[in-house]
PAVEX-961783 format. One line per field, with one value per atom (N, C-alpha, C): residue number from 1; x, y negated, z negated; atom name. Coordinates in nm, 2 decimals, decimal comma, padded with zeros to 4 digits. Each point is the difference from the previous one (the first is absolute). Layout:
// PAVEX-961783
num c(NUM	...)
c1 c(X	...)
c2 c(Y	...)
c3 c(Z	...)
atome c(CA	...)
***
This chain:
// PAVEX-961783
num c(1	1	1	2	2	2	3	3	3	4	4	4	5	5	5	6	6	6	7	7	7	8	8	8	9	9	9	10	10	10	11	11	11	12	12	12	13	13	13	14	14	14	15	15	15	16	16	16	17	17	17	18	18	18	19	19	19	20	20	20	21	21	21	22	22	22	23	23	23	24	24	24	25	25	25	26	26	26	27	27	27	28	28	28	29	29	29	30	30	30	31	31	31	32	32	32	33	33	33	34	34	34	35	35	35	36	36	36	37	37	37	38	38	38	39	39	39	40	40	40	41	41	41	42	42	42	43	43	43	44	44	44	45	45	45	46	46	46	47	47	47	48	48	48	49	49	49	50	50	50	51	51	51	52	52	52	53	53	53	54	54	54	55	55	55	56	56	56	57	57	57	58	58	58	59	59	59	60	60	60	61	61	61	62	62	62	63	63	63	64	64	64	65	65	65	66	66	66	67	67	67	68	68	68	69	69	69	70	70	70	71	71	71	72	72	72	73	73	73	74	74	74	75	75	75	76	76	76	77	77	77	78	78	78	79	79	79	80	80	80	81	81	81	82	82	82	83	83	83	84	84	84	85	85	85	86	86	86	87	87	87	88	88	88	89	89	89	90	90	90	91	91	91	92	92	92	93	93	93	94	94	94	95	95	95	96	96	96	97	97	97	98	98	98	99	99	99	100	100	100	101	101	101	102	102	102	103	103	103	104	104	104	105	105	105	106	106	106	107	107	107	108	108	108	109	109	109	110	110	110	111	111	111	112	112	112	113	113	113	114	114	114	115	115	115	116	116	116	117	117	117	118	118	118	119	119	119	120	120	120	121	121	121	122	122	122	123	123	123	124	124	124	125	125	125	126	126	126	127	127	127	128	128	128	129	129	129	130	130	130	131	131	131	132	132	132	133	133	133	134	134	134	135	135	135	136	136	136	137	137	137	138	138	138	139	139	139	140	140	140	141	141	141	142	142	142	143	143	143	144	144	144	145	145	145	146	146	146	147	147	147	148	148	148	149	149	149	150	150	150	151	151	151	152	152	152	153	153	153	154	154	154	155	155	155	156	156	156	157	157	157	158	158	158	159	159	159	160	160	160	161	161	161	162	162	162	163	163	163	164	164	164	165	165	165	166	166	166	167	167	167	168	168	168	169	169	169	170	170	170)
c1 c(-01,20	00,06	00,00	00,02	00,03	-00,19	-00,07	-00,12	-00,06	00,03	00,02	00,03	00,14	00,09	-00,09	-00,01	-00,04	-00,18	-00,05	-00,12	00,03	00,14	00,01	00,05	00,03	00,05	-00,12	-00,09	-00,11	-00,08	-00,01	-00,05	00,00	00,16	00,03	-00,02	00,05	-00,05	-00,15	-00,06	-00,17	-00,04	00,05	-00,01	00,05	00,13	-00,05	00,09	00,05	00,05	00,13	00,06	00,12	00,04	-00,02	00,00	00,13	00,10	00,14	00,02	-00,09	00,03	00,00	-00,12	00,00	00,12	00,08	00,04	00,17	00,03	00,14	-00,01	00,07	-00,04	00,10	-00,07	00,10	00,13	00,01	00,16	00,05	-00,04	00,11	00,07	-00,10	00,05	00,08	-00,05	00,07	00,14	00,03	00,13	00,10	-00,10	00,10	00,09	-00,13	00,06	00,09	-00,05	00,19	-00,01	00,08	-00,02	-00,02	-00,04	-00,06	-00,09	-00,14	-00,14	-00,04	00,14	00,01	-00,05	00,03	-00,06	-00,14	-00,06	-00,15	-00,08	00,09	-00,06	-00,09	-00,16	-00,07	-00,10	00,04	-00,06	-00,10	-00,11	-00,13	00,08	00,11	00,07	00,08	00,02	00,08	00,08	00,14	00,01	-00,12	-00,03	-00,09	-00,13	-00,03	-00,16	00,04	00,13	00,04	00,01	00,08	00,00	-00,17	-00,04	-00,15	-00,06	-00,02	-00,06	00,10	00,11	00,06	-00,05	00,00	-00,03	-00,15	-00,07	-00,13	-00,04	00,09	00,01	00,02	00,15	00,00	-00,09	-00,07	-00,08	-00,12	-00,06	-00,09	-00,07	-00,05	-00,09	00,06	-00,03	00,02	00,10	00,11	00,16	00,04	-00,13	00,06	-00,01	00,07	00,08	-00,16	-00,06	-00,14	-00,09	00,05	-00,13	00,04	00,20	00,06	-00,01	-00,04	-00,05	-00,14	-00,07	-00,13	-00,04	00,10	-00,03	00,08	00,10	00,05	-00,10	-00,09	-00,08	-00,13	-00,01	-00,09	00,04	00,07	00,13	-00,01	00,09	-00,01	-00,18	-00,10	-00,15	-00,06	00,07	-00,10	00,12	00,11	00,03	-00,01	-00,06	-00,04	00,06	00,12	00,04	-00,05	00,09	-00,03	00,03	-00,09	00,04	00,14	00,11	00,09	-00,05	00,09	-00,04	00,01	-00,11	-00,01	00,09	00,15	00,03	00,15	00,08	00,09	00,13	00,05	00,11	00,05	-00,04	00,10	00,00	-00,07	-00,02	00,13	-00,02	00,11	00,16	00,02	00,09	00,09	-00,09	00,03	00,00	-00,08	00,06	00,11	00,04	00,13	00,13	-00,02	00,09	00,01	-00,06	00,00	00,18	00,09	00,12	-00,04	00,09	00,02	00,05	00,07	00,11	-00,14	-00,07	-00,17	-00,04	-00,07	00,00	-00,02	00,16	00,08	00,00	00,01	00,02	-00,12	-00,14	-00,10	-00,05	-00,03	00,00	00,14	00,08	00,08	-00,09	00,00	-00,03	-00,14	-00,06	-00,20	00,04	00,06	00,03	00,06	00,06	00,03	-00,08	-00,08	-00,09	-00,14	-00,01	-00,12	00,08	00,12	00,08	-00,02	00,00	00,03	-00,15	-00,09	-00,13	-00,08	00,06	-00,06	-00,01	-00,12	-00,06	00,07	00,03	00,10	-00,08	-00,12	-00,04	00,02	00,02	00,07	00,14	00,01	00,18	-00,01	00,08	00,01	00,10	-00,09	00,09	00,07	-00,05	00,11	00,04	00,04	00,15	-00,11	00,10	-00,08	00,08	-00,10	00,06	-00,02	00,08	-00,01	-00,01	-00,08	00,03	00,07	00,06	00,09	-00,04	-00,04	-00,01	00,06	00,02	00,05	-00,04	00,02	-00,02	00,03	-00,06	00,07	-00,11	00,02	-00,12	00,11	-00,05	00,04	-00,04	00,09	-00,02	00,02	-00,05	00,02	00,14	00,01	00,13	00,04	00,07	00,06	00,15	00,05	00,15	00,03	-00,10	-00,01	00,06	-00,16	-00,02	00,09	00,05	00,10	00,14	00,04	00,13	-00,07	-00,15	00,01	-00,09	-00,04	-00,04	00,06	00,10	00,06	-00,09	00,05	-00,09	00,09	-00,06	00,05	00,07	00,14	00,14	00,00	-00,13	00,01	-00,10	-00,02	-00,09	00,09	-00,01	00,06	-00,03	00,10	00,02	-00,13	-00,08	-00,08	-00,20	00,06	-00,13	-00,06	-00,12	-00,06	-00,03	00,00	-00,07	00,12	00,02	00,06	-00,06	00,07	-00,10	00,06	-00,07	-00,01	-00,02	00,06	-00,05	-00,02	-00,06	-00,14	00,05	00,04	-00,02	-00,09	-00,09	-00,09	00,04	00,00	-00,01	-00,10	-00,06	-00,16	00,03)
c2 c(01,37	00,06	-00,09	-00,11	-00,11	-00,02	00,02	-00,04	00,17	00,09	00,14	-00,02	-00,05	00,02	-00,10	-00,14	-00,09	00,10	00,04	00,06	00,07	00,11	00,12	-00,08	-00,13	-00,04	-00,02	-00,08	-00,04	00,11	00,09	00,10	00,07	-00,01	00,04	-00,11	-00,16	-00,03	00,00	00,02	-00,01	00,12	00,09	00,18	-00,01	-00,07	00,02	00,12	00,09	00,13	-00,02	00,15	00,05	00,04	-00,12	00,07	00,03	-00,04	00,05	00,15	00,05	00,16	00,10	-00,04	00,08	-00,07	-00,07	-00,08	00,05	00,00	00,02	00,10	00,11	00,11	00,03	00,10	-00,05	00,12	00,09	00,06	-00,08	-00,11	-00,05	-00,12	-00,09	-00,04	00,07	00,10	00,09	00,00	00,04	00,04	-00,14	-00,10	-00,12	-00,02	00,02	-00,05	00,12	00,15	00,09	00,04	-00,02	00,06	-00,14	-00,10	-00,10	00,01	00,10	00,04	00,09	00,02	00,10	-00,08	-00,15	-00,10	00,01	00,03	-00,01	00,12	00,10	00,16	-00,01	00,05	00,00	-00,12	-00,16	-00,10	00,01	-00,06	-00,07	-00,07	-00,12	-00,08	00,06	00,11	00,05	-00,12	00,06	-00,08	-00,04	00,11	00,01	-00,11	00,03	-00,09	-00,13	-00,03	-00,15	-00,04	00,03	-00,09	-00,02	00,12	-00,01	-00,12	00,00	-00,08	-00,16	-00,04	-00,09	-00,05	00,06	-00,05	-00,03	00,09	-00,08	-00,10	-00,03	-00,12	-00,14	00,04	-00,10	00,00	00,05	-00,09	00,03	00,01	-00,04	-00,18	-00,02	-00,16	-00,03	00,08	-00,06	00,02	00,08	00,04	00,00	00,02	00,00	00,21	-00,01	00,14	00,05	-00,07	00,06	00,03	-00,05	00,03	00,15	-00,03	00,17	00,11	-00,02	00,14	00,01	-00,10	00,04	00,09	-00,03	00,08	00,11	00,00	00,12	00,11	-00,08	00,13	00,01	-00,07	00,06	00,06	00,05	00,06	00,15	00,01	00,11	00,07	-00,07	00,05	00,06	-00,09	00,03	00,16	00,02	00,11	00,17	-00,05	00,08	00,02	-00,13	00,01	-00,11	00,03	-00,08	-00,14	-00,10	-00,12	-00,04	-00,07	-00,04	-00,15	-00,02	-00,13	-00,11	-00,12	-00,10	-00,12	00,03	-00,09	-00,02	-00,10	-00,01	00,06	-00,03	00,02	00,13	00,15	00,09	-00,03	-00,04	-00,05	-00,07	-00,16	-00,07	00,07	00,05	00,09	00,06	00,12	00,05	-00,07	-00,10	-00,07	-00,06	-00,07	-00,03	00,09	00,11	00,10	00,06	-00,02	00,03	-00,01	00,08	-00,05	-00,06	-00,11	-00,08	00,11	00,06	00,09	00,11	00,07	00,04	-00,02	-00,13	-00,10	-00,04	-00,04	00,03	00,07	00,14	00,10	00,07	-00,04	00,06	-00,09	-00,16	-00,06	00,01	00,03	00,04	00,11	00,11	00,08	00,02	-00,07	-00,02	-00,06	-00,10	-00,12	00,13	00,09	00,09	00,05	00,09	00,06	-00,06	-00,13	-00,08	-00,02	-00,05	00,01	00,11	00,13	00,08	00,06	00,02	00,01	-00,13	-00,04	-00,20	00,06	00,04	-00,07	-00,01	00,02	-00,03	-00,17	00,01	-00,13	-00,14	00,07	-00,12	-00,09	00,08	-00,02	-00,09	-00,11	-00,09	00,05	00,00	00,04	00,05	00,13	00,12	00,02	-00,11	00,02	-00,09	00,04	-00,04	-00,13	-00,09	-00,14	-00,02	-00,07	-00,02	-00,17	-00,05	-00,11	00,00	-00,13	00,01	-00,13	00,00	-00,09	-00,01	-00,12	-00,02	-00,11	00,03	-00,12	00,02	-00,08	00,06	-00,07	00,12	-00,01	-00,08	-00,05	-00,02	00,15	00,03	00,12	-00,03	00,05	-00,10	00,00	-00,09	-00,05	00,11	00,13	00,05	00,04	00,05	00,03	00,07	00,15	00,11	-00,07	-00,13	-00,04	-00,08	-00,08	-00,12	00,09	00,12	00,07	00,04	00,04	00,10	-00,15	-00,07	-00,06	-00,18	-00,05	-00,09	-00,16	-00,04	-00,20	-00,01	-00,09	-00,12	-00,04	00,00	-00,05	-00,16	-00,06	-00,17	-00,02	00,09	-00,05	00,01	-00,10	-00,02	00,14	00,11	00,09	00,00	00,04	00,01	-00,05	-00,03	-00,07	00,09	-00,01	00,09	00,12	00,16	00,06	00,11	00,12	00,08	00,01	00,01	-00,01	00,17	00,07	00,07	00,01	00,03	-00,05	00,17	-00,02	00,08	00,01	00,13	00,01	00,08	-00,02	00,12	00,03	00,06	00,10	00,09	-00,07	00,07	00,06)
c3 c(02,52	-00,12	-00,12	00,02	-00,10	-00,08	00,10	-00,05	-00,10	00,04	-00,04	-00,16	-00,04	-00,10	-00,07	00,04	-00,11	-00,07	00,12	-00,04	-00,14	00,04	-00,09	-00,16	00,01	-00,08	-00,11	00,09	-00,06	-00,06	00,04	-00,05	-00,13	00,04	-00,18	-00,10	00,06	-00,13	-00,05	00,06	00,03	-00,11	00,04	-00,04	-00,16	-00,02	-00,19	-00,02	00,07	-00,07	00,05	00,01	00,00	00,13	00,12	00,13	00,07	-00,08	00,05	-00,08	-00,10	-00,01	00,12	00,13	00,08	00,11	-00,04	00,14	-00,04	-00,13	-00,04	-00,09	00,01	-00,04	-00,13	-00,06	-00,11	-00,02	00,10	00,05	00,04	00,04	00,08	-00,13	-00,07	-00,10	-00,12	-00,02	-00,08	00,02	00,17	00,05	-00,01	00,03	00,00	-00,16	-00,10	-00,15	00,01	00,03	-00,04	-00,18	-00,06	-00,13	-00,07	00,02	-00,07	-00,03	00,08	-00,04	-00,07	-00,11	-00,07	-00,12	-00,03	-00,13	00,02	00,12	-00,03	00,00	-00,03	-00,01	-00,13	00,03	-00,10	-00,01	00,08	-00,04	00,14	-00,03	00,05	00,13	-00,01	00,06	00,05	00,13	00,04	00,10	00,03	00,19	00,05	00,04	00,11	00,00	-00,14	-00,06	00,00	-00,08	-00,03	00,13	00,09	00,17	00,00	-00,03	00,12	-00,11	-00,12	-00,03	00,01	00,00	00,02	00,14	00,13	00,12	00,00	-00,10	00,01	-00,05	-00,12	-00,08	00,10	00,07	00,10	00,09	00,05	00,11	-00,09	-00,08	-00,09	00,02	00,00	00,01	-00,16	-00,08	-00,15	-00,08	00,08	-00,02	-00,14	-00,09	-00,16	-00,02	-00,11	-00,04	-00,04	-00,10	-00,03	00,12	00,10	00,12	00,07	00,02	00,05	-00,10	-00,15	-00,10	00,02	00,05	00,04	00,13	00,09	00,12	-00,02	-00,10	-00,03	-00,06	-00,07	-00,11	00,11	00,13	00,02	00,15	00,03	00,15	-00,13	-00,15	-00,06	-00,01	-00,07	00,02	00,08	00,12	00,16	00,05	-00,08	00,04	-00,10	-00,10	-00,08	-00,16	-00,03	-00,08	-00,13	-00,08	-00,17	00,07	-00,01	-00,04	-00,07	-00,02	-00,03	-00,10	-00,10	-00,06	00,13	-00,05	00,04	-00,01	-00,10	-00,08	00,14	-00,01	00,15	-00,05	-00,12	-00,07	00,08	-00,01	00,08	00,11	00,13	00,11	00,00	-00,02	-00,01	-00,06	-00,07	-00,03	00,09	00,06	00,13	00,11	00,05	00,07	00,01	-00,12	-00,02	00,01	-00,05	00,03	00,16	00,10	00,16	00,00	00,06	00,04	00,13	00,01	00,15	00,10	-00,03	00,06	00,09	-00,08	00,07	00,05	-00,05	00,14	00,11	00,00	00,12	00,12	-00,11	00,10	00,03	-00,05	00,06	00,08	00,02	00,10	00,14	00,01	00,09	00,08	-00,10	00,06	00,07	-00,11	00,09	00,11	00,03	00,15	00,08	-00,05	00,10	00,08	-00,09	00,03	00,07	-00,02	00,08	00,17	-00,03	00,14	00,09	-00,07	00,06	00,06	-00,07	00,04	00,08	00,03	00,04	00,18	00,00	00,15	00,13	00,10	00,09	00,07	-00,01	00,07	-00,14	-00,10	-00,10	00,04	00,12	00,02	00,09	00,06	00,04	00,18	00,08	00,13	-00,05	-00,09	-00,04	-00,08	-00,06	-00,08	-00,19	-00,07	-00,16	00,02	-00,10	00,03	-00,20	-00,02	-00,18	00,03	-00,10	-00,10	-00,10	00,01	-00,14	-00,09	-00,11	-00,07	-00,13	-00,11	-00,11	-00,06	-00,14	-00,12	-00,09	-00,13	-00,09	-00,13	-00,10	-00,18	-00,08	-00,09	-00,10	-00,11	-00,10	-00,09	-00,08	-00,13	-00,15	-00,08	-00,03	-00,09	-00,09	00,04	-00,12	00,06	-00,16	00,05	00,13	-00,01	00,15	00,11	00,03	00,09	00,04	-00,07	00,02	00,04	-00,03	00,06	00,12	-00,01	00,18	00,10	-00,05	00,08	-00,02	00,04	-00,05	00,05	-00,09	00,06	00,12	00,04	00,12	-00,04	00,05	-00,06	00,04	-00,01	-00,02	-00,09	-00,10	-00,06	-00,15	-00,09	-00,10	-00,08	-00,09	-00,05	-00,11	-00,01	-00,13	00,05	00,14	00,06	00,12	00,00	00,08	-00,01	00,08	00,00	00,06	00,01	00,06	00,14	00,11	00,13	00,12	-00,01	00,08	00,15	00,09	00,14	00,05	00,06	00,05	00,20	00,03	00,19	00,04	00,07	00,04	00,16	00,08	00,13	00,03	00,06	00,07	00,11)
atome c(N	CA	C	N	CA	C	N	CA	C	N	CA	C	N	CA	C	N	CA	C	N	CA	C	N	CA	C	N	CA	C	N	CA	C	N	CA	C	N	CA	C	N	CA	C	N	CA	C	N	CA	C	N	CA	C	N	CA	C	N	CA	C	N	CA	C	N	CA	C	N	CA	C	N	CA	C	N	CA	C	N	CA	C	N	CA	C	N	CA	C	N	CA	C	N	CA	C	N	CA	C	N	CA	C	N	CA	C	N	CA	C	N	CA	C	N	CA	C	N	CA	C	N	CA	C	N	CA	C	N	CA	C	N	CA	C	N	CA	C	N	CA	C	N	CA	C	N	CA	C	N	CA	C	N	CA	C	N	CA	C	N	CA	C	N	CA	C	N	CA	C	N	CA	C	N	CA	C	N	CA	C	N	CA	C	N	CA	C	N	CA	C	N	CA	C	N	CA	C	N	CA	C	N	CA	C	N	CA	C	N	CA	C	N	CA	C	N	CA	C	N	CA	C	N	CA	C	N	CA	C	N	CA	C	N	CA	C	N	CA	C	N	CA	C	N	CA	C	N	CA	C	N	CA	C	N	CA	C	N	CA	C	N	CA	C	N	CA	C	N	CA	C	N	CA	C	N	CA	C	N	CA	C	N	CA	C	N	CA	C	N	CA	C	N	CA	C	N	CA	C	N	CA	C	N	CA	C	N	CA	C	N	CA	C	N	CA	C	N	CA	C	N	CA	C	N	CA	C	N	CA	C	N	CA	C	N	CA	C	N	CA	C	N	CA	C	N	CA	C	N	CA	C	N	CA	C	N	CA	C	N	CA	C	N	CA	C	N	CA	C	N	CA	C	N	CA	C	N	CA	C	N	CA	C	N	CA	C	N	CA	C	N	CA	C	N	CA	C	N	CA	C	N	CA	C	N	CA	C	N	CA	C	N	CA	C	N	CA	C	N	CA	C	N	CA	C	N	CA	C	N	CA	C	N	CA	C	N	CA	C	N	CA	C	N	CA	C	N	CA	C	N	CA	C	N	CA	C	N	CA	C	N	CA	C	N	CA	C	N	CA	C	N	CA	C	N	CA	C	N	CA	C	N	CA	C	N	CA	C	N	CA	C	N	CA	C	N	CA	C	N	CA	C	N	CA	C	N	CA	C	N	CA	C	N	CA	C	N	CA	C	N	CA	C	N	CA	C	N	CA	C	N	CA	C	N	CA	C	N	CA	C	N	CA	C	N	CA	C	N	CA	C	N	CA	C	N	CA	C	N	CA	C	N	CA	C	N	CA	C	N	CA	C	N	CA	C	N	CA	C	N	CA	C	N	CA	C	N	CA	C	N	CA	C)
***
């Protein structure tokens, strides 16, 4: 399985497009944002588009914003539509506006749903077995961040970085 996944991984970044459009559907992101996907009624940068192109951004080789509007304008071509500008600014935008809260609750719920459809020979003498791991980013220095994500309380007041810690459950 492990050799399977890294494959699928590789693939997409290999592939250049939008390959979490067919993987995460966009009811189901829709349902997560709720009446928040009501700000992007009308725009190019839906929910739906901004995840797909942000995930492709990240595992991108070249992980810059101009490379995720390029596989955006060509994911829209290869499906029959207008090209969109080239330029990152609405991209970035919308991205920035994603609620955490979204998220959240559409990763919950995809882990659900891969749980639930997962193989019975994935299972360990039967039963599901999780990993649990943790760490933690640094996030940039702004007021937001410094109330939701606080410093290391040994690090002198004014120094350092806001630090978010991070648990994952596999």
């Amino acid at each position: 399985m492990e050799t399977a996944f890294r494959r699928a991984v590789e693939d997409v970044r290999r592939g250049g497009d939008l390959s979490f459009a067919v993987l995460l559907w966009e009811d189901r992101i829709d349902a997560a944002f709720g009446p928040a996907r009501e700000v992007w009624r009308g725009w190019i940068y839906t929910p739906a588009v901004t995840l797909w192109v942000f995930l492709a951004q990240c595992l991108s080789p070249d992980h810059s914003c101009r490379e995720a509007v390029a596989q955006l304008i060509a994911w829209r071509l290869a499906q029959g539509k207008r090209a969109c500008s080239a330029q990152t600014g609405a991209y970035c935008t919308a991205r920035n506006d994603i609620p955490e809260a979204a998220c959240s609750h559409l990763v919950r719920q995809t882990g659900r749903q891969v749980d639930e459809e997962a193989p019975g020979q994935w299972r360990w003498l039967g039963h599901r077995v999780l990993d649990v791991d943790g760490s933690t980013i640094t996030m940039p220095d702004t007021p937001e961040n410094q109330a939701a994500y606080p410093q290391n309380p040994a690090q002198k007041p004014g120094c350092g970085f806001p630090i978010a810690r991070v648990v994952v459950a596999m």
